[in-house]
N, C-alpha and C positions, 0 to 999 in steps of 0.2 A: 954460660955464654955471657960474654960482655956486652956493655951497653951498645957498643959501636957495632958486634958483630948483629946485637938483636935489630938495629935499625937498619943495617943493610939489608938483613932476611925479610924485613919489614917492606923496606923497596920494593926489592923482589918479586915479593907477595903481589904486591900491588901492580906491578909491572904485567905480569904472569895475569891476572884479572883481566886487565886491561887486552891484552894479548889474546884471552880467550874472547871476551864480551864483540873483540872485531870480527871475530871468526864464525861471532854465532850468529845466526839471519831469522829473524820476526816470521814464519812464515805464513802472515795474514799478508805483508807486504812487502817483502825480499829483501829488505833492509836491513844491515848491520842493527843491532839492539844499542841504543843509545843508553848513558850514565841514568838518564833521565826514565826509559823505560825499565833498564833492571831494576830500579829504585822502586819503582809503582809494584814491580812486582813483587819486589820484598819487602813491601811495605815499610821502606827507607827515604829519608827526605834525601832528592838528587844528589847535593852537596854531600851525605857521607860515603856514597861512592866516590866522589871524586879525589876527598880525602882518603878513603884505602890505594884507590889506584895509584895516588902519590906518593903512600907511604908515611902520609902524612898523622894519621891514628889508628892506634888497635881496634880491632872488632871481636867478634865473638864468634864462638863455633857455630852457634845457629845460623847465622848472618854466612859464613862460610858453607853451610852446609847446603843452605840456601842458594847461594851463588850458583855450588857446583850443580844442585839439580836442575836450576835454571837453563846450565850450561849441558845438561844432561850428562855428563861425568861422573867420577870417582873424586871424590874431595881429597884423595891423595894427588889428584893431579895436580889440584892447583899450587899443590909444592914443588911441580917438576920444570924447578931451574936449568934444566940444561945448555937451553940455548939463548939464554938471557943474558946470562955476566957479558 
């Protein structure tokens, strides 16, 4: 993979996060789950989620694995670009 294709899949990634995190709802208080609250719970400073969801730096498989449980999924999902491009 080339650099250029790794940073769009990079996007993506991030996009796809972002996409799931609106979807998911806190249910002590019906609210969409904010940058700020997956962070606490992954015990992540706010700012590098906000960095993944832009695409803006690599993370780690934990931190991924982490996410998707968060999101209560399959951590294959969060590769499913389909309706992103």
């Amino acid at each position: 993979m080339d650099k250029l294709s790794f940073l769009a899949e990079r996007k993506l990634l991030g996009k796809r996060i972002r996409q799931l995190r609106n979807l998911c709802v806190n249910e002590n208080t019906g609210k969409k789950i904010s940058q700020e609250e997956l962070a606490l719970r992954l015990g992540l400073a706010k700012n590098h989620i906000g960095l993944i969801e832009r695409g803006k730096t690599n993370t780690t498989v934990d931190v991924l694995y982490g996410i998707s449980r968060e999101f209560k999924i399959d951590v294959v999902e969060l590769f499913n670009f389909k309706n992103l491009r």
